[in-house]
C-alpha positions in Angstrom: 9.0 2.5 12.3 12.5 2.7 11.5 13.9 -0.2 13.2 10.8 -2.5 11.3 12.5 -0.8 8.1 15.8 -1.1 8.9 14.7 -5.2 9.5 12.9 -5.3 5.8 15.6 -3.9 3.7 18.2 -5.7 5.6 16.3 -8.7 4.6 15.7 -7.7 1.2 19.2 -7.1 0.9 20.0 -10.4 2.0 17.7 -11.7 -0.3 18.9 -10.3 -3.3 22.5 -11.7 -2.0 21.4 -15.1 -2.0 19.8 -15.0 -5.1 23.1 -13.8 -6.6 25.0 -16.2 -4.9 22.8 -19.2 -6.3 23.7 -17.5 -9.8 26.9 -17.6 -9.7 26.9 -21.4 -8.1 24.9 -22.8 -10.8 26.3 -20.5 -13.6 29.8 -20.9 -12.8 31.0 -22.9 -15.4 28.5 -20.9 -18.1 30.0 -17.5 -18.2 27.0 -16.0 -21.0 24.0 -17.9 -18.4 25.2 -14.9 -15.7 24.3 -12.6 -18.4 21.0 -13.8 -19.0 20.8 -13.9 -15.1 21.0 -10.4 -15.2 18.6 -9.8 -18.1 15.9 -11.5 -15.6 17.3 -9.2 -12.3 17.0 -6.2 -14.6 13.3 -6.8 -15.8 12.3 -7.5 -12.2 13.5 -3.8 -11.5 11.8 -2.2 -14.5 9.0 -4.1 -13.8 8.1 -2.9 -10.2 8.0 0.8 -11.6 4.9 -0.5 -13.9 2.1 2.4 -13.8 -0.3 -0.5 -11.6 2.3 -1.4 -8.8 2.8 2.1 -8.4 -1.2 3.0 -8.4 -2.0 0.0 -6.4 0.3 -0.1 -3.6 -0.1 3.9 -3.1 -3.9 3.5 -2.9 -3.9 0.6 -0.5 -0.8 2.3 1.5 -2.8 5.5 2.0 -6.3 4.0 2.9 -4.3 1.7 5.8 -2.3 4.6 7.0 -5.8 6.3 7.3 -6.7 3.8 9.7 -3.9 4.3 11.8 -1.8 1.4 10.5 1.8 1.7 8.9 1.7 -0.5 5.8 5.6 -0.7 5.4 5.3 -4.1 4.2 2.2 -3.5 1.6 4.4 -3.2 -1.4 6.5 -6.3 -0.3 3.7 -8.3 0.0 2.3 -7.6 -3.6 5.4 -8.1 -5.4 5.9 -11.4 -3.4 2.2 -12.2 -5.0 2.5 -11.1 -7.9 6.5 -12.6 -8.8 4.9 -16.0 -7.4 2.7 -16.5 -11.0 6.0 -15.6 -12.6 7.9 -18.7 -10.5 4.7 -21.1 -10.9 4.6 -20.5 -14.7 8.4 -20.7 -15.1 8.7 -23.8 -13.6 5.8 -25.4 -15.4 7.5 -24.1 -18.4 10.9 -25.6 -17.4 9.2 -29.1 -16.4 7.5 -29.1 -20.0 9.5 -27.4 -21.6 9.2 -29.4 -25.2 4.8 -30.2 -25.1 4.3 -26.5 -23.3 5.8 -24.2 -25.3 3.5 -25.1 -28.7 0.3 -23.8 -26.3 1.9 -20.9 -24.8 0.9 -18.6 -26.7 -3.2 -19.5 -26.4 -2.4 -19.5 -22.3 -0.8 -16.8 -22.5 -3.7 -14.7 -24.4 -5.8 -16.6 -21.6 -3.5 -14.9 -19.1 -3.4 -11.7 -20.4 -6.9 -10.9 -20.7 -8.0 -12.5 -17.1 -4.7 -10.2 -15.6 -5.8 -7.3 -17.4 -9.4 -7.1 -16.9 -8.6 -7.9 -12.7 -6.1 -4.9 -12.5 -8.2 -2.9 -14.7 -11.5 -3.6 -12.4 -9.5 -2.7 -9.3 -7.8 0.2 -10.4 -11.1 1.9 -11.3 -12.8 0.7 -8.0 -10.2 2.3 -5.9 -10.7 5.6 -8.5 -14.4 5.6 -7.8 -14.2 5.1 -3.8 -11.3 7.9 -3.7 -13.7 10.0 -5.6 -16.5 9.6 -2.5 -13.2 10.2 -0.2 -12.2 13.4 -2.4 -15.4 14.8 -1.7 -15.6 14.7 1.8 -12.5 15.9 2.4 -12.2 18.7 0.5 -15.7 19.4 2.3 -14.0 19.6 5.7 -10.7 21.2 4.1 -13.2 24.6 3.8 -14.9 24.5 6.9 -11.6 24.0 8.7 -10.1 26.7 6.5 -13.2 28.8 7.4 -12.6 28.5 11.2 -14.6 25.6 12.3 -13.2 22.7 13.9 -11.4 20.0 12.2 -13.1 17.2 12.3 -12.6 13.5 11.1 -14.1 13.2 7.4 -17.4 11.9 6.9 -16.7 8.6 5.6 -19.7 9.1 2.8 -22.6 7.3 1.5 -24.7 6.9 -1.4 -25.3 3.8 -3.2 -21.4 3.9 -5.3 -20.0 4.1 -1.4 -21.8 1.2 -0.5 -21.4 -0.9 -3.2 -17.4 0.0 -3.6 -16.7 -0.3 -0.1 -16.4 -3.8 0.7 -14.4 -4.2 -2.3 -11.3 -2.0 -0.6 -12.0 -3.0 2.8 -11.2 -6.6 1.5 -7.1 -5.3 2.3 -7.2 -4.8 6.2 -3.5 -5.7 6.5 -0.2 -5.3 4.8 -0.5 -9.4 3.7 -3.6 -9.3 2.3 -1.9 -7.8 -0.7 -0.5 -11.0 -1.6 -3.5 -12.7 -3.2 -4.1 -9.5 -4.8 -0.1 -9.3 -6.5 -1.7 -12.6 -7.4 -4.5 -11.7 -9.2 -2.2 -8.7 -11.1 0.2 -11.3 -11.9 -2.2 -13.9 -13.7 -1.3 -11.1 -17.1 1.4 -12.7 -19.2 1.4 -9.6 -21.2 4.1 -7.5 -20.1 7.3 -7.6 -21.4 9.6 -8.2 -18.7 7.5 -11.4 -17.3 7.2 -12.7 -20.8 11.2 -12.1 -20.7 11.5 -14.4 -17.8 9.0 -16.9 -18.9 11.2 -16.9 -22.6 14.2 -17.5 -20.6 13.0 -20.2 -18.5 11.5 -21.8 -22.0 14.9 -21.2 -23.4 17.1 -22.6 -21.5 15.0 -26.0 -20.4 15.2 -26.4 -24.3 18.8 -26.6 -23.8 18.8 -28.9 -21.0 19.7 -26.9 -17.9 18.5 -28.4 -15.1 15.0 -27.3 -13.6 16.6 -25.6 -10.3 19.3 -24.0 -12.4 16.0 -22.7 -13.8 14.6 -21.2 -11.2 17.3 -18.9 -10.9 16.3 -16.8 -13.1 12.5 -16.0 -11.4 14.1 -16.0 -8.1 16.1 -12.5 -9.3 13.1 -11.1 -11.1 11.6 -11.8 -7.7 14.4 -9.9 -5.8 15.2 -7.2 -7.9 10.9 -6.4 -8.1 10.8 -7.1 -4.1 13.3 -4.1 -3.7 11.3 -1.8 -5.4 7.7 -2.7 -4.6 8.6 -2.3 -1.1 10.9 0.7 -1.1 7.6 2.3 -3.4 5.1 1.8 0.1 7.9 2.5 2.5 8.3 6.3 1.0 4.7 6.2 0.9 4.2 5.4 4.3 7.3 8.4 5.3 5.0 10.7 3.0 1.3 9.6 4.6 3.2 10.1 7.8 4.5 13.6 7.6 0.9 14.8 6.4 -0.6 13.0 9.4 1.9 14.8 11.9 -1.0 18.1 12.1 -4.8 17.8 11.5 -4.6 20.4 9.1 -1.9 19.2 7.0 -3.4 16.0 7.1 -6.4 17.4 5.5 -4.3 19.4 3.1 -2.3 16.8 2.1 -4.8 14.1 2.1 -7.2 16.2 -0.6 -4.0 17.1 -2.8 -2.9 13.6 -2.8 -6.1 12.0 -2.8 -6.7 13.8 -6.4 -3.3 12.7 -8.1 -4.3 9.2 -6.9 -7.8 9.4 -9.2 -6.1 10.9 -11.6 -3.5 8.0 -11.7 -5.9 5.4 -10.9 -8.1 6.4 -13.5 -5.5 6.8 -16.1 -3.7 3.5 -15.9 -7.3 1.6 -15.3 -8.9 3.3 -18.5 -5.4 2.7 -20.2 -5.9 -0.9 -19.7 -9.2 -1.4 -19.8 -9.5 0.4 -23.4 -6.4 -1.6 -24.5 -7.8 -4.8 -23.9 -11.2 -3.7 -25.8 -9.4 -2.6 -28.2 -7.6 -5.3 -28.8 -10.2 -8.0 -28.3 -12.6 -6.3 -30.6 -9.9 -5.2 -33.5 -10.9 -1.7 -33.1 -8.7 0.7 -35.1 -8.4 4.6 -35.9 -6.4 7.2 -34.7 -7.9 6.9 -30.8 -7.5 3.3 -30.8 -3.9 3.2 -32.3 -2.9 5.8 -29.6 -4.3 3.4 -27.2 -2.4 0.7 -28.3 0.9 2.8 -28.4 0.1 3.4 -24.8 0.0 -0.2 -23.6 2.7 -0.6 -26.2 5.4 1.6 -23.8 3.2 1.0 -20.4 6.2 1.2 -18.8 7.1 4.3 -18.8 3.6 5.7 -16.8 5.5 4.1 -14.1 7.9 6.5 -14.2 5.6 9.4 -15.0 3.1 8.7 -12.0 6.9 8.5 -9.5 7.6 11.8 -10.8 4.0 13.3 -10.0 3.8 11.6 -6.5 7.4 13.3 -5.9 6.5 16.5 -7.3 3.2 16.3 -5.9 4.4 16.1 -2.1 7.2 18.6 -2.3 4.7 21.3 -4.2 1.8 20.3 -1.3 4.9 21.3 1.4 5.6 24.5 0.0 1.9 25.5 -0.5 1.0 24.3 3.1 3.3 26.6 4.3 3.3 29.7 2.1 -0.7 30.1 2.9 0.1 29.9 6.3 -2.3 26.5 6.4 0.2 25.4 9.2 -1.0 28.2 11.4 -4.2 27.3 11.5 -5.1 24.9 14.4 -8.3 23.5 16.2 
């Protein structure tokens, strides 16, 4: 696996260059436009730590690698999707610029709620199936612990199985997580894409030329692309050292498995509760604190990094101060 990563990043890398270089060939004579270049670079990197890249591109990226795949390119994949709304909107913004921007707003609340209520949906799906997953697990996590044989987890019925199932097994393949980057991407709500949208907006008002334009989603592009896929790539070096023993793998898969309800369920109630909220003009102090929430959503990206982190090392130490590695079938 590390010559295909080696091959992604030096791509990405690449990537990012060019992007750059286009910059500074169409910005050459406009000194401040380099600035605003890197305004757009900077939200793409903020933006890829959002709470439901990082929820979405674990989940998918541990369900693969439970299938025996290595989903390096998962988180790629999904930034590609979701940065090409971003491109597609910024250049229908730069085309029309003058007639367009009196309707934004209305397409953009159009946007927002249709993103939303699609990342919301799916965040809460993958929270429900992990739940079924949870439970099996930690079901063969005590008979192994108990002595008896480890053996692969029941995959789990009931009717919330059933009916949640084909909705995850719709991502078989790294790829497939394009049209869904899509489908997160169709929310004009966050800050940083509304940035690059503004820009875009901006400077077609001033008569920059519509490929000039384009500069500016093609680095929010790169600088997201870096992250998204460096975000599944750890992943995949995390799944991978759990999966090295059966026992660890069971360890590791419960602990993990947990954190991603919690964080699934988190950033889809988050979401879902902020666009009732908001749709409904709901107030009070619950509905305020929601709102705050969405407000800074942001910084849960950083949050649910640091827990995955903490999360791995603390399942590592545990694993081996119980002596869990010792015990073999």
């Amino acid at each position: 696996m590390r010559g295909q990563v080696a091959g992604i990043f030096a791509w990405l890398v690449a990537a990012n260059a060019a992007a750059w270089a286009w910059a500074l060939l169409a910005f050459h004579a406009h000194p401040l436009l380099l600035g605003t270049a890197l305004l757009a670079y900077g939200f793409g990197l903020r933006h890829a730590v959002d709470a439901d890249h990082i929820a979405a591109i674990d989940n998918v990226t541990r369900t693969l690698m439970q299938d025996g795949a290595r989903p390096v390119t998962a988180g790629l994949f999904f930034s590609l999707g979701h940065s090409t709304v971003v491109v597609l909107a910024s250049v229908a913004i730069a085309a029309t610029a003058g007639m367009f921007r009196a309707r934004f707003a209305m397409l953009q609340g159009v946007g927002a709620i249709a993103g939303t209520a699609v990342s919301a949906l799916f965040l809460l799906a993958v929270a429900a199936m992990n739940i079924v997953i949870l439970r099996s697990v930690y079901a063969v996590f005590v008979r192994a612990r108990a002595g008896a044989p480890i053996l692969a987890a029941p995959a789990g019925g009931g009717v919330l199985a059933h009916l949640l199932r084909p909705v995850l097994r719709l991502v078989r393949r790294s790829w497939q997580m394009y049209p869904v980057g899509v489908l997160f991407g169709l929310g004009f709500d966050t800050a940083t894409e509304i940035g690059v949208l503004g820009i875009s907006a901006v400077q077609a008002a001033h008569g920059l030329a519509v490929w000039s334009i384009l500069v500016f989603p093609a680095l929010f592009t790169a600088g997201m692309s870096l992250v998204d896929t460096a975000d599944s790539v750890l992943m995949c070096g995390a799944y991978g050292w759990a999966f090295a023993q059966p026992m660890r793998r069971l360890y590791y898969n419960m602990t993990i498995t947990f954190v991603s309800v919690v964080v699934a369920l988190l950033v889809g109630g988050v979401e879902a509760l902020g666009l009732i909220g908001t749709e409904f003009g709901l107030s009070g102090w619950f509905w305020d604190g929601i709102g705050r929430v969405n407000d800074h959503f942001g910084l849960l990206g950083y949050l649910i990094v640091a827990v995955f982190v903490v999360s791995w090392g603390v399942s590592a130490l545990v694993y081996r101060a119980r002596g869990y590695h010792r015990l073999e079938a």
